[in-house]
C-alpha positions in Angstrom: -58.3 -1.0 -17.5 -59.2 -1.8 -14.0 -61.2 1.4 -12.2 -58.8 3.1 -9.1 -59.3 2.0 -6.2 -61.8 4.6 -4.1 -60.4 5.6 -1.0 -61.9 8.1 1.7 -59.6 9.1 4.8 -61.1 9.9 7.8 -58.6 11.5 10.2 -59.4 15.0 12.5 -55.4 16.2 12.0 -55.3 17.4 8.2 -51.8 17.1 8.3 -52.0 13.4 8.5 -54.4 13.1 6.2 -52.8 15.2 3.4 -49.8 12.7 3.7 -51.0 9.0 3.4 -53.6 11.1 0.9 -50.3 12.5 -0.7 -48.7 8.7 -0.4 -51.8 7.1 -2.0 -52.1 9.3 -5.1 -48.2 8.1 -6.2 -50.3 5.2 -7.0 -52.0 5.1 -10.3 -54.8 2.5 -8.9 -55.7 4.5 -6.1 -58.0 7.5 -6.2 -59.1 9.6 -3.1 -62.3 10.9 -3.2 -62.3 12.9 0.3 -60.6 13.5 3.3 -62.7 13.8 6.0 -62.7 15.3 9.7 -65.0 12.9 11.6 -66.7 9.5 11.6 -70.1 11.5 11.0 -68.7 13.2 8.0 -67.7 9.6 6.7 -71.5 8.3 7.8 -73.4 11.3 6.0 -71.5 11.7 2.9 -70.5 7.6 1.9 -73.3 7.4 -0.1 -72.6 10.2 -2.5 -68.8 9.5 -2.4 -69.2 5.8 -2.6 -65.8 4.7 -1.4 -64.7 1.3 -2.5 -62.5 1.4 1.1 -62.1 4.0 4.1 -58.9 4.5 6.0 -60.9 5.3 9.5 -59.1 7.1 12.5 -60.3 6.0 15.9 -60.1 8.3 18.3 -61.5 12.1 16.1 -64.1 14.2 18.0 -67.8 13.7 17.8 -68.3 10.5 15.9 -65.5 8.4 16.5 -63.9 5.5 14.4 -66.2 2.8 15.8 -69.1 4.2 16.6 -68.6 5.0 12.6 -68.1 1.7 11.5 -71.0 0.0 13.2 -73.4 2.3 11.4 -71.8 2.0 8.3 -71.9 -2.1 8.7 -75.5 -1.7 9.8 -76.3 0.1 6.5 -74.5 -2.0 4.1 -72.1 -5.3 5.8 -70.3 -5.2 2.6 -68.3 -1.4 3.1 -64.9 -2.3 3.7 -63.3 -0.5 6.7 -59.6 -0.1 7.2 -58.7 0.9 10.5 -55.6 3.3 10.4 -54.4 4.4 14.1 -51.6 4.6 16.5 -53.3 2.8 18.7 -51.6 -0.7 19.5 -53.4 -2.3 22.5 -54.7 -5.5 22.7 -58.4 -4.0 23.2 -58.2 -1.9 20.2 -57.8 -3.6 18.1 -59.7 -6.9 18.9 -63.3 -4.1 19.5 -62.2 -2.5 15.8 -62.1 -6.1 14.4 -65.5 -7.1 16.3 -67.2 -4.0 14.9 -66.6 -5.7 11.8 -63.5 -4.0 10.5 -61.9 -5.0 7.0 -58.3 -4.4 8.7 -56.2 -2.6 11.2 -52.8 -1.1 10.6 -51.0 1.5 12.5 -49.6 5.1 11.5 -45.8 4.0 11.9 -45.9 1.4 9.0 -44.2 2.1 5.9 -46.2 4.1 3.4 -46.5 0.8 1.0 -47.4 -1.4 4.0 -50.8 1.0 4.0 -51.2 0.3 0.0 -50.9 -3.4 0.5 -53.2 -3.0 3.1 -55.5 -1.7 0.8 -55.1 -4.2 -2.2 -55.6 -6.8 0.5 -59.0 -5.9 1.9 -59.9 -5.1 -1.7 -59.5 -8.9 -2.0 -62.0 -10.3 0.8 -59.0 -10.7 3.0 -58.8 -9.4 6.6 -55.5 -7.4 6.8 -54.0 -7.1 10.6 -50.2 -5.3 10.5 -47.3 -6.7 12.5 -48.1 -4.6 15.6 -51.7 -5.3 15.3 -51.0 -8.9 15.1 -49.0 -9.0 17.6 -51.3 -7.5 20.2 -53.7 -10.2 19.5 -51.0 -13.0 19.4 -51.5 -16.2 21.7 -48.3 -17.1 23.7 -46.9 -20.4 23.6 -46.0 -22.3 27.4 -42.3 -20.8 27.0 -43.7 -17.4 26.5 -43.1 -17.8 22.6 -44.9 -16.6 20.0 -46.3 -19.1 18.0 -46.9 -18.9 13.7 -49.5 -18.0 12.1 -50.8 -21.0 9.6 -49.6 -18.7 6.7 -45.9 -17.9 8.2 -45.7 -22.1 8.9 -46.7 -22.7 5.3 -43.7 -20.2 4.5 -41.2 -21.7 7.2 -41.9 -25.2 5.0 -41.0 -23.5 1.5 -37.8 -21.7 2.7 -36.9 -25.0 4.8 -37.0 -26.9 1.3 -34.5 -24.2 0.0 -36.5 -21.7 -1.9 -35.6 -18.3 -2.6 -37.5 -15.4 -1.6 -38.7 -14.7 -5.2 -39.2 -18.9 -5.6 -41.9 -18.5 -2.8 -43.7 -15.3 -3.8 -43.8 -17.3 -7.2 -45.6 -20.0 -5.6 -47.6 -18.8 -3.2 -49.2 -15.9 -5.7 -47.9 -13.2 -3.0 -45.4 -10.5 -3.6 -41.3 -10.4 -2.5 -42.1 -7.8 0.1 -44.5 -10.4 1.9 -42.5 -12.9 2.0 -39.8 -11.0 3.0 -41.9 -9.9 6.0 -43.2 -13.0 6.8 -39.5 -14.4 7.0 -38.7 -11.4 9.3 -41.6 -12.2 11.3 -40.7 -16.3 11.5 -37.3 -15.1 12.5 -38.0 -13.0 15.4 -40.7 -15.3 16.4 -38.1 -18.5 16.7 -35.2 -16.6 17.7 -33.2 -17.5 14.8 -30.9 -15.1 13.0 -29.8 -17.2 9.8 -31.1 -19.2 6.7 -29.4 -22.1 8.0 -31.6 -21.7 11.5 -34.6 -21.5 9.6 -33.5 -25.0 7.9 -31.8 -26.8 10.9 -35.3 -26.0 13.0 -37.1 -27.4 9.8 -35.3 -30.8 10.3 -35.0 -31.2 13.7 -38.7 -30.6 14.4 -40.3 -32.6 11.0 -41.3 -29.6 8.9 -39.9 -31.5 6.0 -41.4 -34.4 6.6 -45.1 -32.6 6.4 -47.4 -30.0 5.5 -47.2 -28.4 9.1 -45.1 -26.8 11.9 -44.8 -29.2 14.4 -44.3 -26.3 17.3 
């Protein structure tokens, strides 16, 4: 079998902590190894806890979050940082990201938004949430929006008719990201319906392609 996942949280309010620590041990592929107070607490004790991933507050007294992850990049690029705040502005989250963080997600998501989170940085990738996302999003002339390359190749397998389940299928991701990424292409286009999503295929060539002509 396939070794847990090692997780250290770093968060100053133990009540916090105790709960996405309480939400991560539901899961039998997660195991966490600490909770710690402080950024130096994370920075003195990684090497004996070897964390395969660290759920790092920002703002916690003495060392904070980034200060903490530059050393730990400095020491070894490959440490995997997942930034977990309520912090949603712009500025945040682009300095976490150019400290080198694996991800940013905020404290309002739901609890298996922060697992998927998780499983996603475990995989190379660089996870950003919806709010975090957002904050960074470019706008289009009309003030819109515009898709992400990943919610365009999604717009072009619902616009040929797929199911939900037909796409996770094909794209090797799970229901609940699609399902996101539909809500997300939704908001983003103002459309309310399956049959939007479709007509706006058509009437501006998605079909007829492998992009979003936006």
């Amino acid at each position: 079998m396939t070794k847990p996942v090692r997780v250290v949280i770093a968060d100053d309010h133990p009540m916090v902590a105790e709960g996405i620590e309480a939400i991560l041990e539901t899961y039998d592929d997660i195991d966490v190894v600490a909770c710690l107070a402080n950024g130096q607490e994370v920075v003195d004790q990684v090497a004996e806890l070897k964390p395969d991933v660290i759920l790092m507050d920002l703002n916690m007294p003495g060392l904070g979050g980034l200060s903490a992850t530059e050393i730990l990049l400095e020491r070894d690029e490959a440490t995997k940082v997942l930034i977990l705040t309520m912090h949603s502005a712009p500025e945040y989250v682009s300095t976490a990201m150019r400290h080198g963080a694996s991800g940013y997600i905020l404290k309002d998501v739901p609890t298996e938004e922060i697992y998927d989170a998780i499983q996603a940085v475990m995989r190379g990738e660089t996870y950003l949430c919806h709010g975090a996302t957002e904050a960074l999003a470019p706008r289009t002339a009309d003030g819109r929006e515009p898709l992400t390359a990943r919610e365009q190749t999604i717009l072009l397998e619902l616009a040929q008719g797929k199911s939900n389940k037909q796409v996770a299928f094909d794209l090797d991701i799970s229901v609940h990201t699609v399902e996101t990424h539909r809500k997300n292409i939704k908001r983003k286009l103002g459309i309310t319906s399956t049959a939007g999503l479709t007509r706006y295929a058509l009437e501006h060539g998605v079909l007829q392609g492998t992009g979003v002509e936006i």
